[in-house]
C-alpha positions in Angstrom: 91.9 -72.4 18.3 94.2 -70.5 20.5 94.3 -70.9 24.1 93.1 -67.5 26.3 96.1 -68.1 28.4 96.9 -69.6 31.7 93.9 -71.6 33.4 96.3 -72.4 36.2 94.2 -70.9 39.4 91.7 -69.5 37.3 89.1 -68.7 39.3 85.1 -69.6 38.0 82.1 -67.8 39.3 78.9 -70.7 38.7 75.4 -69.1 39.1 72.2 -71.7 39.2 69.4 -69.4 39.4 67.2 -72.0 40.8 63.0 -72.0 40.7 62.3 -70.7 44.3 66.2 -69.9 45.0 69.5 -68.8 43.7 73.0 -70.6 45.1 76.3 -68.8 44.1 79.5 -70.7 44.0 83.4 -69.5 43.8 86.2 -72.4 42.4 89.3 -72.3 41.8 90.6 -74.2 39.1 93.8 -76.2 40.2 95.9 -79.4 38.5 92.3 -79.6 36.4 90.2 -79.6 39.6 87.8 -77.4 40.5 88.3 -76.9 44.4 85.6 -74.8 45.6 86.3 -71.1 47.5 83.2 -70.3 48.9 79.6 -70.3 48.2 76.1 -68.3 48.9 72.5 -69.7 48.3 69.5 -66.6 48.7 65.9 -68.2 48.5 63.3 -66.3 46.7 59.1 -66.1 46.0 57.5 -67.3 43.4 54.2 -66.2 42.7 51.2 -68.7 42.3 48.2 -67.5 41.9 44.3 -67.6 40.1 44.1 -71.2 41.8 47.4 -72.5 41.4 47.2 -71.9 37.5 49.8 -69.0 37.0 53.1 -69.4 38.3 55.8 -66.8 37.8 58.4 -64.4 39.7 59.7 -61.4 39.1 63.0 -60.8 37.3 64.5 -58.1 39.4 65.0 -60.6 42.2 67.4 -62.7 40.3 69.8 -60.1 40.0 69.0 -59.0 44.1 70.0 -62.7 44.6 73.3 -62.0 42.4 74.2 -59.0 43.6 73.8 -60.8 47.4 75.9 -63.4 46.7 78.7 -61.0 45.3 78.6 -58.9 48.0 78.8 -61.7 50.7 81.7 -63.5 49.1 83.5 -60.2 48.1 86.5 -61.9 49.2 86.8 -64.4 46.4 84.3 -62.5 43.2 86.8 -59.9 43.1 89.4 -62.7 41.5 86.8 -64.2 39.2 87.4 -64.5 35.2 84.4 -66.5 33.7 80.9 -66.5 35.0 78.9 -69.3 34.2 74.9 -69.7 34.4 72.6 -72.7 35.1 68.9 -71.9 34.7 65.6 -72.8 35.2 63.6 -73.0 31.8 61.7 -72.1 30.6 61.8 -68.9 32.6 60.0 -66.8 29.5 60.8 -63.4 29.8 59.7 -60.5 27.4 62.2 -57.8 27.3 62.6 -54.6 26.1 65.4 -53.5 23.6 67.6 -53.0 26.8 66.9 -56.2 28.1 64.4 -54.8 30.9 61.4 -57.3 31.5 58.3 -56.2 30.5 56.3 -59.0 32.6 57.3 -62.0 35.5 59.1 -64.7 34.0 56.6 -67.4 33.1 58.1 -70.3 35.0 57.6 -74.3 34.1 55.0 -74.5 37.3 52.4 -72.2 34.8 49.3 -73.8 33.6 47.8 -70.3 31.5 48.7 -71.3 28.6 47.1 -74.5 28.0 44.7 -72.7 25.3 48.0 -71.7 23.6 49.1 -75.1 24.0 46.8 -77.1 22.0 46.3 -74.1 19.5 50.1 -75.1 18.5 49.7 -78.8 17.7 46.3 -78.0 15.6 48.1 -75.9 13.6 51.7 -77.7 13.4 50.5 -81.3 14.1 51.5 -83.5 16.9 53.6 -86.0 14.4 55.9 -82.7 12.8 56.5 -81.3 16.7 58.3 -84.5 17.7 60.1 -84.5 14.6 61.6 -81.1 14.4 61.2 -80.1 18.3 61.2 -83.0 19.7 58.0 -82.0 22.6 54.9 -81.6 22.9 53.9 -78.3 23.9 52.4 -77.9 27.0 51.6 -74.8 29.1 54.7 -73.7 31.2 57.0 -75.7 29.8 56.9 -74.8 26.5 58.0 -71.2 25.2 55.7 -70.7 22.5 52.8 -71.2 24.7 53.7 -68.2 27.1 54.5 -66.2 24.0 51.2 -66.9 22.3 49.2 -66.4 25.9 51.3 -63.0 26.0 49.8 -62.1 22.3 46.5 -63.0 23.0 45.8 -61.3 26.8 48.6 -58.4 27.2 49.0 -57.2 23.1 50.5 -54.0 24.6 53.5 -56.0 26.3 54.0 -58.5 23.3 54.2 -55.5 20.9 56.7 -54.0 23.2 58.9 -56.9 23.4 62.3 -57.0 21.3 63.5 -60.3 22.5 61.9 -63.3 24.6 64.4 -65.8 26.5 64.6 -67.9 29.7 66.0 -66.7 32.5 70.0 -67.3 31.4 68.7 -65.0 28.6 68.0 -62.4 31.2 71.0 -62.4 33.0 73.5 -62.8 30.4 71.9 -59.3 28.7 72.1 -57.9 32.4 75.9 -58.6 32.5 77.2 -58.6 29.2 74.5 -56.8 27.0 74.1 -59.6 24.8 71.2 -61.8 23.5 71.9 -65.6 23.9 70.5 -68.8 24.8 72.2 -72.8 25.0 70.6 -75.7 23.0 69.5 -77.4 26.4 67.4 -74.4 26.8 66.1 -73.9 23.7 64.8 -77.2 23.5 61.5 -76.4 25.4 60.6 -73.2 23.3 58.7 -75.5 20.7 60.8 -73.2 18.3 64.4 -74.6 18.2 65.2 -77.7 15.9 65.8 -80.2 18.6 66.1 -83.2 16.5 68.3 -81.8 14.4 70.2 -79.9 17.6 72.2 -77.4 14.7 71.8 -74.2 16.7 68.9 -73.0 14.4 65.6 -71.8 15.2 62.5 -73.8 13.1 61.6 -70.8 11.0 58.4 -72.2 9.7 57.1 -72.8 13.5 57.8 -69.3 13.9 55.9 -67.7 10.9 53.2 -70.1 11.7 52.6 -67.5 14.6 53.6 -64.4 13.6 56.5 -64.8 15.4 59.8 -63.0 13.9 64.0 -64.6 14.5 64.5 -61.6 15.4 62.6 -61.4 18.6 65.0 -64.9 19.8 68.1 -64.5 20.8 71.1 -66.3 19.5 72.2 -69.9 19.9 75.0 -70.3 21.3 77.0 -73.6 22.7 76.9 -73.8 26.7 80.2 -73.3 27.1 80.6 -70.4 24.9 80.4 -67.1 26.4 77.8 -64.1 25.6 80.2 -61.5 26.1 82.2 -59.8 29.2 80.7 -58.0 32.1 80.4 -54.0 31.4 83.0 -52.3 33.3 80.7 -50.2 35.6 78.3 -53.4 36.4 81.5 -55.2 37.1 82.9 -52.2 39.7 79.4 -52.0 40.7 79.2 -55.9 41.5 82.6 -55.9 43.2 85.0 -57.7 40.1 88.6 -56.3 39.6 88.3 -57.8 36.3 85.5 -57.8 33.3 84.9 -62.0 33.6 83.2 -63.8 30.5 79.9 -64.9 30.8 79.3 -68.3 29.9 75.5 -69.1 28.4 75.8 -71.9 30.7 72.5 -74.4 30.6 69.3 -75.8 32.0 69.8 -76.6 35.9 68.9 -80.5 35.2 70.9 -80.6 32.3 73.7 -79.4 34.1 72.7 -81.7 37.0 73.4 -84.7 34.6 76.4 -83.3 33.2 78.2 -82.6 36.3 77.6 -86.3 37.3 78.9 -87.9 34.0 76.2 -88.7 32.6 77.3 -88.8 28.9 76.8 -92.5 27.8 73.3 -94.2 26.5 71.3 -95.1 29.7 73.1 -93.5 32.0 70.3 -92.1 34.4 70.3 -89.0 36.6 67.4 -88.4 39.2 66.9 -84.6 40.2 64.9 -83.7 43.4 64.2 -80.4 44.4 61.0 -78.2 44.3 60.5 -80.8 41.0 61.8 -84.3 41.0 63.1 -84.8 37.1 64.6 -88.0 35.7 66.8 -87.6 33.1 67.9 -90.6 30.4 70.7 -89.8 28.5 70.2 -90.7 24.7 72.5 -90.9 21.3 69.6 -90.4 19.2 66.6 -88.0 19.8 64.0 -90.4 20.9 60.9 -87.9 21.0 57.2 -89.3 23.0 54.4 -87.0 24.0 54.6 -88.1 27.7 58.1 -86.7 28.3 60.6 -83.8 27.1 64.3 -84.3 25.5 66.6 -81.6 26.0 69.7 -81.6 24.2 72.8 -82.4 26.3 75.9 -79.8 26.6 77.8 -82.6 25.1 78.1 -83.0 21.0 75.6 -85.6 19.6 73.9 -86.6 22.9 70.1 -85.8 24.0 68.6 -86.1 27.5 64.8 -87.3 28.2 63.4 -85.0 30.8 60.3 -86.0 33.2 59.6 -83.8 35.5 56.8 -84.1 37.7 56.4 -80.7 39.0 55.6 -80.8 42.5 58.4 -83.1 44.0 59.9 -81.9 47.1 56.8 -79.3 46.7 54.7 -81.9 47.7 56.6 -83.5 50.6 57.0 -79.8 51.9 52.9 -78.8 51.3 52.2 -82.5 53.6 54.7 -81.2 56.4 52.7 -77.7 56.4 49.3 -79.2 56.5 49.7 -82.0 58.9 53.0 -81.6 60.6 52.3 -77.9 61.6 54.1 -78.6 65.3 57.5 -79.9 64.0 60.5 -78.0 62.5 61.5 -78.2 59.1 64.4 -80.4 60.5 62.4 -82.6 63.0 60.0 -83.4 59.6 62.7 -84.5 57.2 65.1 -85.7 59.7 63.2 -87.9 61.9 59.5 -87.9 60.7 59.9 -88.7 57.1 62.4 -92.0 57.8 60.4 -93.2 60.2 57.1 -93.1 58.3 59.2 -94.6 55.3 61.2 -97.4 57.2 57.8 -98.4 59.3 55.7 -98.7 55.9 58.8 -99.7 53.7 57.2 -103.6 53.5 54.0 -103.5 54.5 50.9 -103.1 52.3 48.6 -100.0 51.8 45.4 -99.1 50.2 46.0 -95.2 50.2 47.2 -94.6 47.4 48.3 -90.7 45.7 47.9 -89.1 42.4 51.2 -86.9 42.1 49.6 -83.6 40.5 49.5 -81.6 43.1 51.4 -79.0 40.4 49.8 -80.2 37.6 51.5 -82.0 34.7 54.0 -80.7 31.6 52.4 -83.5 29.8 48.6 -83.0 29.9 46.7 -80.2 28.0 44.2 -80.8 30.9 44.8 -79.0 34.6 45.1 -82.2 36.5 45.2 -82.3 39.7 46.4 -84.4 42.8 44.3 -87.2 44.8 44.4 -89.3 47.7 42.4 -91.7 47.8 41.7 -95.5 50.0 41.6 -93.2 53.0 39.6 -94.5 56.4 39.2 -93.7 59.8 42.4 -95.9 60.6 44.2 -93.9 58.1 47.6 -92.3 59.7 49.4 -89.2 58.1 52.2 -91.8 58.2 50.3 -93.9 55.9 49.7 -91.0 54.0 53.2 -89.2 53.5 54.3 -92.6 52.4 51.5 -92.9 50.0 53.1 -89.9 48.7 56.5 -91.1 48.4 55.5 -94.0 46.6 53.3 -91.8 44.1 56.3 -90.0 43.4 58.1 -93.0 42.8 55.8 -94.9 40.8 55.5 -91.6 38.8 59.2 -91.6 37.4 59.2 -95.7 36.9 57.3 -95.6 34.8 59.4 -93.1 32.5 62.4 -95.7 33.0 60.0 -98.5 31.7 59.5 -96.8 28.1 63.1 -95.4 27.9 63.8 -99.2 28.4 61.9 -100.6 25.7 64.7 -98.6 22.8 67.5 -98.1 25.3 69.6 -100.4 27.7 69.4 -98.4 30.9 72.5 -98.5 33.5 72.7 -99.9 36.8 73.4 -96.9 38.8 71.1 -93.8 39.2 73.1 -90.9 40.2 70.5 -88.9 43.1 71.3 -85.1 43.6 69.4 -82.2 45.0 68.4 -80.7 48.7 64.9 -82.9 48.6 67.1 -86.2 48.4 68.1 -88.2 51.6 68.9 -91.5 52.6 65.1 -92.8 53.4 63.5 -91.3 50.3 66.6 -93.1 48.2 65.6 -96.5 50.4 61.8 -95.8 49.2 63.0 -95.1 45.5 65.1 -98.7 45.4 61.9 -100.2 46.1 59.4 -98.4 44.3 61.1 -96.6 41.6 64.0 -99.2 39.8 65.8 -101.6 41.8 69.6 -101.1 41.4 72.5 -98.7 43.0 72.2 -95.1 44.2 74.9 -92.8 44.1 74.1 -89.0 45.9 75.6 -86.1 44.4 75.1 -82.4 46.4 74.9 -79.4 44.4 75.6 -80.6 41.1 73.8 -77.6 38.9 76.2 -75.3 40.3 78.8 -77.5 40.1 78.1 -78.5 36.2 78.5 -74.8 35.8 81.5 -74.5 36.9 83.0 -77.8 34.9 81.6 -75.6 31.7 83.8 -72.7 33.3 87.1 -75.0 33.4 86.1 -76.4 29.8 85.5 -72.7 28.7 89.0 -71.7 29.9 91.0 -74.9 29.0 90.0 -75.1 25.3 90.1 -71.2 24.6 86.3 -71.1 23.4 85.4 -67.7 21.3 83.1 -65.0 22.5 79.7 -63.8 20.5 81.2 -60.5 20.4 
């Protein structure tokens, strides 16, 4: 395949539109290295609502966040010639023939569906799901759900909608005017065949309920681009040039990928508003109490167990009983000294981590504290928290270890991460070395950028 010319200098635009924020990064690609320009992170709101059940935001202020971050590094964007997206999933957004949303993108923190959920595996079965998709469906993060919830309580939008995607859907029809999704996305719809991971859609899944192929949008490899930017978006969004618009992936997936996490075991731990672990796999080993994405890389698969409020839950402790200290104050003095004063000693509180719910219950579970007294401290309880969250992703480890040697090192990346929660997961989560990576969505979006431009990859269009 020919080259598309000189990637000397080339400069790469990565985009990780993020569950409750959008960060923006410009790198220039030099001797093979991607040295970074400048960058621009824009938080947003996410709507939750009918008692914590629905979660979802609205689309339009993805692209305020993009336009933002163009017009705030307009000193770099306009030298930029391949875009490349990172995405929350699933994201589900109806849209129109012109890729306008008809409804709020249905985000992975949405419980509606639930209904939908178990309506799917009576009708496919539990045993054929994990052996095509590879999931269990489960409201929010699974595609099919939202769809079906859509169908049953808004007809009118569902027989509106020309095309559902995720959210790297959205953006990519914005900029280019092209349908696409990535594999890693399209692993969560409970339509895609992620066992077999071939770029196809499961076209019996889909009749099943009423849903047609052409209402998804094309499958296309991460690191192959949807198409170019329109020439009047791109003078409108500040680029001398039309850039290519990489498909990109699922923020987590990208996570793990930026780190190098390519080899069997290799383990990745994610904390943000969610704190996912990630297991990287050579065969598709599917289980109801976890997802598997497939990997950006050929002939690889990644386990995926989120627990949905993470960072979520340390932040919803430091509203309700740290009212009187700064965000900073909490996580830079508070937190580590509740964790390195409870580290050894032994506690009866203990904490159910629902405080989101679950992606791998039909039921809306919920969070508990419980072994509280009169003696009880909120130090006692934030660490009681901590070690919830901990206990939470051991226990993922402990089944990926019964079929797959697991590494030594657990790479650690995202804003909720520091250097007393890592302390707290040596101890409760899996003994063994932590290595901290910052920003690593963004930056896995840009490595697909450099291997975009240094192996010449084809367009859609």
């Amino acid at each position: 395949m020919p080259k598309t010319g000189p990637t000397e200098n080339a400069v790469i635009l990565a985009v990780d539109i993020g569950t409750t924020g959008m960060k923006m990064g410009v790198f220039r690609l030099i001797d093979d290295a991607l040295e970074p320009v400048s960058q621009f992170s824009q938080e947003y709101d996410v709507n939750i609502y009918n008692d914590g059940l629905f979660g979802d935001i609205e689309q339009d202020k993805w692209k305020r966040a993009f336009a933002a971050g163009c017009k705030a590094m307009a000193d770099t964007v306009g030298d930029v010639d391949v875009i490349s997206l990172s995405g929350t999933t699933p994201g589900l957004t109806a849209m129109d023939e012109n890729g306008e949303a008809l409804y709020p993108a249905i985000l992975m923190l949405d419980q509606r569906s639930r209904k939908q959920a178990r309506h799917i595996i009576d009708t496919v079965g539990m045993k054929s799901l994990l052996e095509t998709t590879a999931n269990m469906p489960v409201a929010g993060g699974c595609s099919l759900a939202s769809i079906l919830w859509i169908k049953d309580n808004c007809p009118e939008i569902f027989n509106k909608t020309y095309m559902f995607g995720h959210s790297n859907t959205y953006i990519a029809r914005w900029l280019t005017g092209v349908f696409a999704i990535d594999p890693s996305s399209a692993s969560l719809t409970a339509l895609y065949n992620t066992v077999r991971n071939d770029l196809t859609w499961n076209e019996d899944i889909a009749a099943a309920f009423g849903i047609s192929l052409r209402q998804l949008p094309q499958i296309i490899p991460a690191y192959e681009s949807a198409g170019r930017v329109g020439t009047s978006l791109a003078q409108q969004l500040g680029f001398r040039k039309e850039p290519q618009v990489l498909i990109g992936g699922n923020d987590a997936v990208l996570a793990a990928y930026s780190v190098g996490i390519k080899e069997p075991g290799d383990i990745i731990n994610v904390n943000g508003t969610c704190e996912i672990t990630l297991v990287c796999l050579d065969k598709c080993l599917a289980s109801p109490n976890y997802n598997v994405r497939a990997h950006v890389l050929p002939g690889r698969w990644l386990t995926l167990h989120v627990m949905n409020a993470g960072g979520k839950a340390l932040d919803w402790f430091r509203e309700l009983f740290c009212g009187e200290l700064s965000t900073e104050q909490f996580y830079d003095e508070f937190l580590p000294q509740a964790i390195e004063s409870r580290l050894d000693r032994e506690s009866g509180v203990t904490y159910v981590p629902y405080l989101m719910g679950s992606r791998y219950s039909l039921e809306p579970l919920k969070a508990q504290l419980s072994g509280l007294t009169q003696q009880t401290t909120r130090e006692e309880i934030l660490v009681a928290i901590v070690r919830g969250l901990c206990e939470y992703q051991k226990a993922h480890m402990e089944e990926i270890g019964n079929n797959v040697p697991l590494q030594d090192v657990i790479h650690v990346t995202g804003g909720a991460a520091n250097s007393a929660l890592i302390r707290a997961k040596s101890k409760w989560m899996r003994d063994c070395e932590y290595v901290y990576d910052e920003q690593s969505s963004m930056k896995g979006a840009a490595m697909l950028g450099r291997k975009y431009l240094e192996e010449g990859r084809r367009t859609t269009r």
